[in-house]
matplotlib code that plots the C-alpha trace (Angstrom):
import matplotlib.pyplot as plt

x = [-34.2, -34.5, -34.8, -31.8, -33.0, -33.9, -31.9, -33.9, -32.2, -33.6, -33.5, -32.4, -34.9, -33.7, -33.3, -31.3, -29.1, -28.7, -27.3, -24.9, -23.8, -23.6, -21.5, -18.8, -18.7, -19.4, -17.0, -18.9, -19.3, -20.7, -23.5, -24.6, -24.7, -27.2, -28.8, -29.4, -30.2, -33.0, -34.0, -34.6, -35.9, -39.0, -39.4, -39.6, -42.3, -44.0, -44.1, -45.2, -48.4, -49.0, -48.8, -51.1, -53.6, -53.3, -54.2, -57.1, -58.6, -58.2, -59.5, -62.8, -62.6, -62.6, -65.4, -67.6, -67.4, -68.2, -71.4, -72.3, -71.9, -72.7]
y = [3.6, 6.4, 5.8, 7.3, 10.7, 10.3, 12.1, 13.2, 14.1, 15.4, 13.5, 15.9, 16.9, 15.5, 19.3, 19.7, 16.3, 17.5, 20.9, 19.0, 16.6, 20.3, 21.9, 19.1, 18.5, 22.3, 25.5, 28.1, 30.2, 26.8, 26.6, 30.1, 29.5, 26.8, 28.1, 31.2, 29.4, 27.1, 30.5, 31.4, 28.8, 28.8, 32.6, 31.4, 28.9, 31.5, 34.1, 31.4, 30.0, 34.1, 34.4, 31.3, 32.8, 36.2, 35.2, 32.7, 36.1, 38.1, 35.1, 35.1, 38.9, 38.9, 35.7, 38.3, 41.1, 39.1, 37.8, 41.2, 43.3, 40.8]
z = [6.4, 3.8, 0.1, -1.4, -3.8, -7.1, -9.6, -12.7, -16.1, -18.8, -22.1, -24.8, -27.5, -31.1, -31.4, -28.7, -29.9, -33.5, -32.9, -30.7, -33.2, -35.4, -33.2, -33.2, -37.0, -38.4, -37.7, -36.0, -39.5, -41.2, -38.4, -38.5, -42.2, -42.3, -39.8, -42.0, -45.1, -43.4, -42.1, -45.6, -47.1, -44.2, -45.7, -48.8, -48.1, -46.2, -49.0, -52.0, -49.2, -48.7, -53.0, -53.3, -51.1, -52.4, -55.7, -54.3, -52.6, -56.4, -58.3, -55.8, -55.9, -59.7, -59.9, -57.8, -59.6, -63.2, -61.9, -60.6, -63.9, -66.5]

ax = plt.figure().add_subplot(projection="3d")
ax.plot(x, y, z, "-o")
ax.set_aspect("equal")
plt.show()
């Protein structure tokens, strides 16, 4: 006698769950909304970490050129 097949389902990701749970409360335009402002905020936080190391790199740059030319 055979085993009878195993049938394997994938268990969503909490990604995958969340946008689902999205989709039923939020209109269409509200999702793509959010979705854009998230989007935005993660540039943000990209552009202050590249500010913070910008400046690190002029601070060093300037510290350098001090104790070169007294």
């Amino acid at each position: 006698m055979q085993a009878a097949p195993v049938r394997a389902t994938a268990i969503p990701s909490f990604t995958t769950a969340l946008r689902a749970v999205e989709s039923l409360l939020l209109s269409s335009g509200q999702r793509t909304a959010r979705r854009n402002a998230w989007t935005s905020v993660l540039e943000d936080r990209r552009r202050a970490k590249d500010r913070v190391e910008a400046q690190r790199v002029l601070d060093q740059s300037a510290s350098r050129s001090l104790s070169v030319h007294p």
